[in-house]
N, C-alpha and C positions, 0 to 999 in steps of 0.2 A: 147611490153614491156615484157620483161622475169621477171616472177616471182620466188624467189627463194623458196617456198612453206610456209605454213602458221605457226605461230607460235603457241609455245604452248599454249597459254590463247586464240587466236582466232582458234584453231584448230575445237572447237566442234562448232563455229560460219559456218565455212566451210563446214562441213559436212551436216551440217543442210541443205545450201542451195544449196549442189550440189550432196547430196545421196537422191537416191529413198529409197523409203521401204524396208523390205528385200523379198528375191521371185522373185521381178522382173530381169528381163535381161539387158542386155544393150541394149540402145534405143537413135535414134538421134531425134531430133527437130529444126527444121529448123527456125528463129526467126531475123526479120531484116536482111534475106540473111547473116546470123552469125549458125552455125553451135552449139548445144549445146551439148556434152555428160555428159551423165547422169550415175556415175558410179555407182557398185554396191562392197561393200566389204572396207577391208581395205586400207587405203590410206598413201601410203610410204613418208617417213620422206620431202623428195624433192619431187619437178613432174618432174626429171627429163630423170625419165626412163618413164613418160608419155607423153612424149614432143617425143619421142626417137621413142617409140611402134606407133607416131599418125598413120594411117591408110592413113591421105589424100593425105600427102607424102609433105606434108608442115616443111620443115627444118625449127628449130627457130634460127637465128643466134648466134654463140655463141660469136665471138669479135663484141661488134655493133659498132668499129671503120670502119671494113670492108662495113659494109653499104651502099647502095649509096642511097644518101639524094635526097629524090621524090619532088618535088614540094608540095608546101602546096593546096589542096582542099579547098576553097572556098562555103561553102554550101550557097544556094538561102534563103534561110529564114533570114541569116542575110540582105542581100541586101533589101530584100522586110520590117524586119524590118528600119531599113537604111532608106529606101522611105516611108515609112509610119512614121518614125518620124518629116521628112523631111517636109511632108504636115501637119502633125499637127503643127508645128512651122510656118510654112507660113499659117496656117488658123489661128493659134494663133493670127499673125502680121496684117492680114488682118482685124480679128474680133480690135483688135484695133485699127488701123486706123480707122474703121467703127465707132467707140467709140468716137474719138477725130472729125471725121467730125461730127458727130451724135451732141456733143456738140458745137462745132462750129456754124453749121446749126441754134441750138435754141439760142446761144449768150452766151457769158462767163457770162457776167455781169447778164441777166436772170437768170439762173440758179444759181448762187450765192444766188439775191433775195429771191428764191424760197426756195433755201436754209434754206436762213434765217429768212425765216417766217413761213419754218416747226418746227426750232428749236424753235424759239419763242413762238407758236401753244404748242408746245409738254410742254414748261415750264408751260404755262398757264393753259396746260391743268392739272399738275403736281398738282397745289393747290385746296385748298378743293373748291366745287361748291358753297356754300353759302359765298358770303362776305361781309364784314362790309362796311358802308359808309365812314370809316376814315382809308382806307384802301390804302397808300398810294402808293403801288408798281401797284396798280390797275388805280389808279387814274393819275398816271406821263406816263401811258402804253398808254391809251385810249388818253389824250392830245395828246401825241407823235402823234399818226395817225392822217395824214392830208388825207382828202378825195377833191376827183375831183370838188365833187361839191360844196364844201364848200367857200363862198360868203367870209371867211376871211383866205381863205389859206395861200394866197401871203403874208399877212402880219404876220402870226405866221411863214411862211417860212425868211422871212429877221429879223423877232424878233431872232430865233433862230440860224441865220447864224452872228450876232450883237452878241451875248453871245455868240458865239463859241471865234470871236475876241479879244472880251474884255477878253476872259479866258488867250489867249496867249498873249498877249499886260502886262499882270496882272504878268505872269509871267517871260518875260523877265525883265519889274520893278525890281519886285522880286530878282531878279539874279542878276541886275544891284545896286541896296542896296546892298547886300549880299557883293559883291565886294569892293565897296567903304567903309562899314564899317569896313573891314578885312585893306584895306588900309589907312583909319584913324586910326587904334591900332596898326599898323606896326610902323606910323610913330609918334603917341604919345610916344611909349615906346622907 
């Protein structure tokens, strides 16, 4: 890339980073197989008489139509990044599926449960320690739990599967009124 030299509000930007001190000579520095000159003195409007004077005998082109277009270089760090993102996504993939068998293996329905007797645990735990005997949110909690060994499980298990029924039975009623009285006052009026 031909630069066409530095402007005047970045000029003293330039100088800064490409003069030595004063005293010293000119000196190279060899830096990334990149050749660096280090000048010393005042610096002309263009570089174009610097470009001209180089030493190494390196022409800079002056039409870059004349050019002949190289192949693009390819550096290995991108590849190696490339494959290295490559396996984080497939550990990614893999760490999932590990995840989904992982839950599988213990049972969807399980872990649901578990679920949902941590959250219940966590609200419980929420209220103050000390509670009243007429404490009703306590009281509907502790019924709800049926234990294995309790001698009348079965029968507060069908009392409560009976009032689950009677709820929805109650409601299609409901909705069955609902209808019929909308269509008694359609047809009174």
């Amino acid at each position: 890339m031909i630069t066409e030299g530095p402007s005047n509000g970045n000029k003293t930007d330039y100088l800064k980073r490409y003069l030595e001190p004063a005293g010293s000579k000119k000196k190279r520095k060899a830096v990334n197989d990149v050749t660096v000159k280090y000048i010393s003195g005042d610096l002309p409007e263009t570089l174009d008489a610097f470009y001209k004077a180089d030493p190494d005998g390196f022409e800079f082109p002056t039409n870059p139509s004349l050019v002949e277009t190289l192949p693009t270089v390819v550096r290995q760090a991108t590849l190696l990044k490339d494959k290295k993102s490559k396996q984080e996504d497939k550990s990614k993939k893999e760490a999932e599926l590990e995840a989904r068998y992982d839950v599988w293996n213990r049972g969807i329905k399980t872990l649901e449960e578990t679920y949902n007797k941590l959250k219940e645990q966590e609200y419980e735990s929420s209220k103050p320690l000390a509670r009243y005997a007429d404490d009703k949110d306590l009281t509907e909690h502790l019924k709800s739990q049926i234990h294995s060994e309790d001698p009348m499980a079965q029968y507060f298990a069908q009392k409560s599967a009976k009032k689950k029924r009677k709820k929805k039975d109650h409601k299609k009623k409901k909705h069955k009124l609902i209808i019929w009285n909308q269509v008694s006052e359609v047809v009174v009026s």
